[in-house]
C-alpha positions as CSV (number, residue, x, y, z in Angstrom):
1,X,-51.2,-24.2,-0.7
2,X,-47.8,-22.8,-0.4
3,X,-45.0,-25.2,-2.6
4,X,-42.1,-26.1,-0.3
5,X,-39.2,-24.2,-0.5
6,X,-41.0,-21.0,-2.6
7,X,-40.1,-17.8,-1.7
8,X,-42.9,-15.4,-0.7
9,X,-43.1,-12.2,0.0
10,X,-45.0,-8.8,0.0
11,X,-47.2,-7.9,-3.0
12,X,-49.1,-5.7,-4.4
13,X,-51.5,-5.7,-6.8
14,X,-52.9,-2.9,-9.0
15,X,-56.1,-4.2,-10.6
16,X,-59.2,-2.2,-11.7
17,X,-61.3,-5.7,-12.7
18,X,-62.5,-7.1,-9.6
19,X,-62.7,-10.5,-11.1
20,X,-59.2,-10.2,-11.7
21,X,-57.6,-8.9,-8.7
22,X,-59.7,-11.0,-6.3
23,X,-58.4,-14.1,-8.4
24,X,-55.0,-12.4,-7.8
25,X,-55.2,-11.9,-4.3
26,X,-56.9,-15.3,-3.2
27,X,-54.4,-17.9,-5.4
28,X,-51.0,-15.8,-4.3
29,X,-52.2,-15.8,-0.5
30,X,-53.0,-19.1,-1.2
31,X,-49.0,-19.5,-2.2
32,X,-48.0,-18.0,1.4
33,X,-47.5,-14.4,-0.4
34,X,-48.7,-11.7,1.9
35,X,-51.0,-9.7,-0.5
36,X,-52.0,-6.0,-0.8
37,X,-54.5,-5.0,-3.2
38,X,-56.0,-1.5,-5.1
39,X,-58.7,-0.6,-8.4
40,X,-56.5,2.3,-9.3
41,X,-52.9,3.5,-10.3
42,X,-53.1,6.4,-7.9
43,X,-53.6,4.2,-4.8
44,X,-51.7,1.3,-5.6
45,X,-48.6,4.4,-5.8
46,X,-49.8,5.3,-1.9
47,X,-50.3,2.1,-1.1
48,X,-46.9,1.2,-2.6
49,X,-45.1,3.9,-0.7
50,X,-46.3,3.1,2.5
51,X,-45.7,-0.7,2.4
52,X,-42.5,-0.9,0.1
53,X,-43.7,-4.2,-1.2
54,X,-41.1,-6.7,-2.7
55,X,-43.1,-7.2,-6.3
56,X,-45.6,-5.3,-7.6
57,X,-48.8,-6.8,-10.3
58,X,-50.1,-4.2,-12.1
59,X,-52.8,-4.1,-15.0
60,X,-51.3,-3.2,-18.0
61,X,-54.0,-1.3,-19.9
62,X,-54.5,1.2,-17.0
63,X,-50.6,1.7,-17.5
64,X,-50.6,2.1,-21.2
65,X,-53.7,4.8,-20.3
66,X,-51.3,7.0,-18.5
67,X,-48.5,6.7,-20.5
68,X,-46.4,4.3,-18.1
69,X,-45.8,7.2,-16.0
70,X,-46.6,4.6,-13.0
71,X,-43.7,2.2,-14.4
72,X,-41.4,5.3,-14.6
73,X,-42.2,6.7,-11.0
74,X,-41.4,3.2,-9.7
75,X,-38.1,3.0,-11.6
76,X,-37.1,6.2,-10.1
77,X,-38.0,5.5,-6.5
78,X,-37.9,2.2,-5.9
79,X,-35.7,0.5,-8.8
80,X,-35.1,-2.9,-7.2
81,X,-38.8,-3.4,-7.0
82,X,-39.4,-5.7,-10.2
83,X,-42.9,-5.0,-11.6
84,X,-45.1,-7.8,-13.7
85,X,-47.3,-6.5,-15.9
86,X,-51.0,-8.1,-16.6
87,X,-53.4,-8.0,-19.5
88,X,-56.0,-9.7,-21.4
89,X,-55.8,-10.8,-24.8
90,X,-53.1,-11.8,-27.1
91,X,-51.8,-8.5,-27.9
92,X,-47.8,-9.0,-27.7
93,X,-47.9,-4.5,-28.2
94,X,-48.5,-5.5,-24.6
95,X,-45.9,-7.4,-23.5
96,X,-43.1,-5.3,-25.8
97,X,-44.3,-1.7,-24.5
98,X,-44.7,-3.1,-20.6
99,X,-41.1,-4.6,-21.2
100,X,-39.4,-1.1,-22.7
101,X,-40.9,0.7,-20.2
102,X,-39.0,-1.1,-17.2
103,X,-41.5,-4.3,-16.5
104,X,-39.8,-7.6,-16.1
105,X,-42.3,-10.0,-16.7
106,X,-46.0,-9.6,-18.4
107,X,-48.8,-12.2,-18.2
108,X,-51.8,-13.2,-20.1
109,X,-54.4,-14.3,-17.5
110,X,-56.4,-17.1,-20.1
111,X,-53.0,-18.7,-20.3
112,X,-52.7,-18.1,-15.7
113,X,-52.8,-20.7,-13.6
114,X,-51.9,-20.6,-9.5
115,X,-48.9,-22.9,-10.5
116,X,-47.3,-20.8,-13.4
117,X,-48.3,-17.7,-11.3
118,X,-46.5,-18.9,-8.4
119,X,-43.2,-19.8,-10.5
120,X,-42.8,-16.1,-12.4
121,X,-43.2,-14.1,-8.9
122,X,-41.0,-16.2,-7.5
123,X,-38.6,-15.5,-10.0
124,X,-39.3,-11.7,-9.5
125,X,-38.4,-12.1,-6.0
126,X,-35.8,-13.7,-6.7
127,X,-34.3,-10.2,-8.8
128,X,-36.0,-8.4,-6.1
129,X,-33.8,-10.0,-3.5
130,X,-30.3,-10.0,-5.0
131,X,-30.9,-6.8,-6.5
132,X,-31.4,-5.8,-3.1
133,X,-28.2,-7.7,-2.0
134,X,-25.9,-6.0,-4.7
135,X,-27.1,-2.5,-3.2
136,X,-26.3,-3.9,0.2
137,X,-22.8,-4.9,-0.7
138,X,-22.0,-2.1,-2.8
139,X,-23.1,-0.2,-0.2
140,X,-20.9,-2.3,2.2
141,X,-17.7,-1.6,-0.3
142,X,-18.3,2.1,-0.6
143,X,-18.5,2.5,3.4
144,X,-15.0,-0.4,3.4
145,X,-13.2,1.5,0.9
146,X,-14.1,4.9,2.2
147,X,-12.7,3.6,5.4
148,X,-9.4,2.2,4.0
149,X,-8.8,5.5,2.3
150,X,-9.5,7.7,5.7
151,X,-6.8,4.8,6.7
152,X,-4.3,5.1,4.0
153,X,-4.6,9.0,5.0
154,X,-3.5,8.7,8.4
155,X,-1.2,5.9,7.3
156,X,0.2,8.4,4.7
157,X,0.0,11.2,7.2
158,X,2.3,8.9,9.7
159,X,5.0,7.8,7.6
160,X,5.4,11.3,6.1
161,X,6.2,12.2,9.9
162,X,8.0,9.7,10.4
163,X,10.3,10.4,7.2
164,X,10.7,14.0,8.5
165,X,11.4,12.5,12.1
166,X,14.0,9.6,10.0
167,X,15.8,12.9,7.9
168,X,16.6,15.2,10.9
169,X,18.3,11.9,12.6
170,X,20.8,12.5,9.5
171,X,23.9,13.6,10.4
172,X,24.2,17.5,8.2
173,X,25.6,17.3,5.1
174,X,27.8,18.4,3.9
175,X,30.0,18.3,7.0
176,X,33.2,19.7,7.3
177,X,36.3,18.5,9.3
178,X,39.8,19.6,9.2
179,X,40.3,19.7,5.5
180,X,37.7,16.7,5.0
181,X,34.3,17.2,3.6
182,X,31.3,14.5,4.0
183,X,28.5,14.5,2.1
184,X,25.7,11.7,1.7
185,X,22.1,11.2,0.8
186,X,19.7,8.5,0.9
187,X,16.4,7.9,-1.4
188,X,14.0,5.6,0.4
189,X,11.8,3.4,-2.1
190,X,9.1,3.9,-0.1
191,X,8.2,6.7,2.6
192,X,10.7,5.6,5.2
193,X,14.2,3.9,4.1
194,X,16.2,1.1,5.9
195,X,19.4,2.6,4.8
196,X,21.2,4.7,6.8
197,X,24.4,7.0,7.4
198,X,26.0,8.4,10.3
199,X,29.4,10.1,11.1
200,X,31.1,12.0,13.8
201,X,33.7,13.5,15.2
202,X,36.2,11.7,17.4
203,X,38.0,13.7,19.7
204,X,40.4,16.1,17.9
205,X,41.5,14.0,14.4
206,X,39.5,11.7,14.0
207,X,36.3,10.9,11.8
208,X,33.5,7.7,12.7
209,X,31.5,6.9,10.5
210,X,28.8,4.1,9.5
211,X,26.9,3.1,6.5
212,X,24.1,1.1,7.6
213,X,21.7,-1.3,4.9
214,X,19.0,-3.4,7.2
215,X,16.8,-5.9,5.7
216,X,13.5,-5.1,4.1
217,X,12.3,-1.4,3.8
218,X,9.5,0.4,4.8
219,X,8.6,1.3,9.1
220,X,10.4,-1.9,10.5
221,X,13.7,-1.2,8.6
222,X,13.2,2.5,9.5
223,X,12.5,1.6,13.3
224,X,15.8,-0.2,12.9
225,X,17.8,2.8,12.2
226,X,16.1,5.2,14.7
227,X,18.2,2.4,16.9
228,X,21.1,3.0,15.5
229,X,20.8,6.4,16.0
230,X,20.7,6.0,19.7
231,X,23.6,4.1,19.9
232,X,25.6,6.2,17.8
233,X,24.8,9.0,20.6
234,X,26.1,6.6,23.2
235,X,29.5,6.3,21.4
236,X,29.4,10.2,20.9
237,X,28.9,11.3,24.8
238,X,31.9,8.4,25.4
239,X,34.4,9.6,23.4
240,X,33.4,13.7,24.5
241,X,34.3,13.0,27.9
242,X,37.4,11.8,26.8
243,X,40.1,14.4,26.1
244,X,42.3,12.3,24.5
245,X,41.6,9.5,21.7
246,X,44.1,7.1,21.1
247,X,42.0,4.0,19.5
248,X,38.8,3.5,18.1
249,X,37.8,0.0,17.2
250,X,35.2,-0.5,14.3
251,X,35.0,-3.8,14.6
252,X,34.3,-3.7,18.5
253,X,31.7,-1.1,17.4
254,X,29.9,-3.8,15.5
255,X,29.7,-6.5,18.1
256,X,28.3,-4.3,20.0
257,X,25.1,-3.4,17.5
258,X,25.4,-7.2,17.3
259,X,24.5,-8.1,20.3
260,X,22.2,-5.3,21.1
261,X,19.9,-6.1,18.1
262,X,20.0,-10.1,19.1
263,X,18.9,-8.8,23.0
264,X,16.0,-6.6,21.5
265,X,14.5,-10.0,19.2
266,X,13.4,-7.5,16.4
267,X,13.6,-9.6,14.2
268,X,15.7,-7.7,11.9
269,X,19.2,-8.1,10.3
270,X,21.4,-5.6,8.5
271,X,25.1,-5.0,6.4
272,X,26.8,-2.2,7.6
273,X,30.2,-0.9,6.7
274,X,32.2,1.2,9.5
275,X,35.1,2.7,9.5
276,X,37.0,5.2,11.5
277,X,39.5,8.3,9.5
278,X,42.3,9.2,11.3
279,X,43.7,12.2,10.1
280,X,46.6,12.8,12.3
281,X,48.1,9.5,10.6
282,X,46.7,9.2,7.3
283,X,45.0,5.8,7.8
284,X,41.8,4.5,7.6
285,X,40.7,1.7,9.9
286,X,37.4,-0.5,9.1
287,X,35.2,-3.2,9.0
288,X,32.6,-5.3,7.3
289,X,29.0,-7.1,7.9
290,X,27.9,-8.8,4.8
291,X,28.4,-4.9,3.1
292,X,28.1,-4.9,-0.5
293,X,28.6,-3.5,-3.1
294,X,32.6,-3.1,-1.9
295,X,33.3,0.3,-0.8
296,X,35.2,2.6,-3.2
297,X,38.9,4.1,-1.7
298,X,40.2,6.5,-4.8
299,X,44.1,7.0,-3.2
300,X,46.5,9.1,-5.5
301,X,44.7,8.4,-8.7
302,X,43.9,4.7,-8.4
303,X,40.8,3.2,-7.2
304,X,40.9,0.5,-4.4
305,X,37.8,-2.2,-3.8
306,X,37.8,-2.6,-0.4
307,X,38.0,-6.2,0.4
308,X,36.3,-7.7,4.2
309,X,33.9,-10.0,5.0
310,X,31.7,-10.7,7.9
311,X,28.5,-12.2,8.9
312,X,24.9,-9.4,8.8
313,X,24.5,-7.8,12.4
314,X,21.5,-9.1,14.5
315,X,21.5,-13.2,13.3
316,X,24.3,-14.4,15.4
317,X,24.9,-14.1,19.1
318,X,28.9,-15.2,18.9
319,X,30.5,-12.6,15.7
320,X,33.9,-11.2,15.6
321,X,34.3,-8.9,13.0
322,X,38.0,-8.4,10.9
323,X,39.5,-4.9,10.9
324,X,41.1,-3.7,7.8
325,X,43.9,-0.9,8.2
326,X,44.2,1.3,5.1
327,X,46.8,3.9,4.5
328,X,45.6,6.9,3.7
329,X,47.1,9.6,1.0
330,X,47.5,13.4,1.7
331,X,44.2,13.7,-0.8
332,X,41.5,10.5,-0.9
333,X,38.0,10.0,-2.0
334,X,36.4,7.4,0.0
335,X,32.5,6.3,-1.3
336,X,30.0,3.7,0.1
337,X,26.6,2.9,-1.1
338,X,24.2,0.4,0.0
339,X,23.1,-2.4,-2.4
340,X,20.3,-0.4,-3.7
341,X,22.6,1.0,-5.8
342,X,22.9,-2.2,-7.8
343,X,19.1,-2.2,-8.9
344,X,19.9,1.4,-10.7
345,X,22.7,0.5,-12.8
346,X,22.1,-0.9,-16.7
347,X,22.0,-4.8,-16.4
348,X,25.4,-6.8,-16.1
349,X,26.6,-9.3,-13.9
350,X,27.9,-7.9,-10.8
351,X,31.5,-7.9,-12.1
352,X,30.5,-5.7,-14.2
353,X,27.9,-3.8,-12.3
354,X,31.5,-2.9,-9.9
355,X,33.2,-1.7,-12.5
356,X,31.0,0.5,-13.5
357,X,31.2,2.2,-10.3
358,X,34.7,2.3,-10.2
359,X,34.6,4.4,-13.3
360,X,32.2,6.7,-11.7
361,X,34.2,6.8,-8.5
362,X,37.1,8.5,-10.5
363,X,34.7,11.8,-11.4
364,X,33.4,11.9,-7.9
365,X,33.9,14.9,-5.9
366,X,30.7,15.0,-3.9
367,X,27.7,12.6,-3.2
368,X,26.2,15.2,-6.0
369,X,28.5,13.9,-8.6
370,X,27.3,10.4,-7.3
371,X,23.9,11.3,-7.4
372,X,23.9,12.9,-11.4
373,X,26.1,10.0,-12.6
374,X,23.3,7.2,-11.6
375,X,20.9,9.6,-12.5
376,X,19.0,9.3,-9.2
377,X,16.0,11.5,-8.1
378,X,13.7,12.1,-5.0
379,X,10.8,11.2,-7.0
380,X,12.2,8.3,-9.1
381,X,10.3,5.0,-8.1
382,X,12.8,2.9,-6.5
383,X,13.0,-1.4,-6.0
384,X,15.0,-1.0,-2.9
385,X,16.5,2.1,-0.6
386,X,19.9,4.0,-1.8
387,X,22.5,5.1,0.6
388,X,25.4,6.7,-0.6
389,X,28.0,8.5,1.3
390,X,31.2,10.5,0.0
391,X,34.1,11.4,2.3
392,X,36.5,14.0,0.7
393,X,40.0,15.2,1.7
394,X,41.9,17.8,-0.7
């Protein structure tokens, strides 16, 4: 009778002493097992084939008669099927050749009885089964991951569009105004940056312009500046319908990204330095949100840190924002970068890391300049996105 809890299954059993395989048959049907059996090699490989059985019994001498080809075939096609090997005598040539040539078990039927036959087909089942299993899940994990790489595809595929879309919302660069020239660049740390620039003319003698830094990086960030974007085109189509501009206010420009960003609940902050360039009268009027590092103002051969403070756009409803008034010499370099910047220059404290960019500020004559002395690069694997813009008058 079957012993509770065994595992049975579908056998088959290759047996050319009738004695033998009826003994076979009759004590593992007696176990529950359902039981196929055959006198010869050639049928039990037929009757194999067209049952798939889960363990197959087979008599060893009629194997070591054909070489083992029968063992080998099986291997090939069917190599989870676990084969135990049977012979008579107490020839252990037996038990090693069965063993090299792929069987996992090999008994000696004087030494057989239905209990200990019961136990070591069990236990080929048992290899059967999660031999079977590790094909099933490796199966399963080749189909997952060639899913998640037809997903990273199209995942690659749509941020590389989006970085193309992100890069023509740049303003041109290098940009020329009067006798100003404007130049930036930004290097994303992954496909799509959360840093970015903007500037624009304003009315006749005047320059706006923005350097934006939102929290995080990646799509989100980037879905952030495609924002800013829009309302920088509001502001433009105001100020072209005006035909004169007297007064631009930066800081009235940031409470109103403020308060659009806390209407829209994206869940996003940013720092953003903004300042306007008024050329008719040599000044520079700006202001801050949490910007840092300070921007750079090089003004008749000495170089200014540009103090303000002011809470990040987008976590408070109620902001005002301070507006700094600068005057401006007949030639100025003026040069903002996002705090990316700080994660590519040599280790120091951030004393130091300032006035190491105050030293580069004085050789700057172009974001290029910028660009060579932190030895940046499109391809350079980046902890955070790097803004930088540059605005030049000779």
């Amino acid at each position: 009778m079957p012993i509770p809890d065994q595992e049975v299954g579908y056998i088959l059993v290759i047996e050319h002493e009738a004695a033998m395989r009826n003994w076979l048959v009759e004590h593992l049907s007696a176990l529950g097992h359902t039981v196929d059996a055959c006198d010869s090699l050639a049928l039990g490989l037929d009757c194999f084939r067209a049952g798939n059985h889960d363990v197959v019994m087979a008599d060893y001498v009629s194997l070591r008669a054909e070489n083992s080809a029968f063992l080998l075939t099986l291997e090939q096609e069917a190599p989870e099927t676990p084969v135990i090997t049977v012979s008579s005598g107490e020839d252990m040539e037996h038990v090693i050749g069965a063993l090299e040539n792929g069987a996992v078990d090999h008994l000696f039927p004087q030494h057989l009885s239905p209990v200990i036959l019961g136990l070591r087909v069990t236990k080929a089942l048992e290899r059967s089964r999660l031999l079977r299993q590790n094909r099933q899940y490796r199966q399963q994990l080749e189909a997952a991951n060639s899913e998640l790489e037809r997903s990273l595809e199209l995942l690659q595929e749509d941020q590389e569009a989006g970085r193309r879309v992100q890069f023509r919302l740049l303003p041109q660069s290098p940009f020329h105004m009067l006798n100003c020239t404007v130049t930036h660049r930004i290097f994303p740390s992954l496909y799509l940056s959360g840093d970015f620039v903007e500037y624009f003319r304003v009315g006749d003698n005047k320059l706006g312009f923005y350097l934006a830094d939102v929290s995080g990086h990646g799509a989100a960030s980037a879905f952030v500046t495609v924002f800013l974007k829009a309302i920088t085109n509001r502001l433009q189509k105001h100020y072209e319908k005006k035909t004169q501009v007297n007064f631009v206010s930066p800081s009235r420009v940031l409470a109103d990204i403020n308060a659009e960003l806390n209407a829209m609940h994206m869940g996003k902050h940013l720092a953003m330095f903004c300042g306007v360039v008024d050329f008719a009268n040599n000044k520079l009027t700006y202001s801050v949100a949490a910007h840092y590092p300070p921007p750079l103002l090089i003004n008749g051969g000495d170089v200014l840190s540009l103090a303000g403070k002011g809470l990040p756009l987008g976590l408070f409803k109620e902001v005002n924002y301070e507006e700094h008034v600068v005057e401006l010499g007949e030639r100025f370099t003026l040069i903002a970068a996002s705090d990316g910047v700080l994660e590519v220059l040599p280790k120091g404290s951030a004393s130091e890391k300032e006035k190491l960019l105050q030293e580069i500020a004085m050789h700057v004559n172009s974001v290029d300049d910028l660009v060579n002395a932190l030895q940046l690069s499109k391809d350079a694997a980046l902890p955070d996105d790097v803004a930088l813009l540059v605005i030049k008058r000779d």
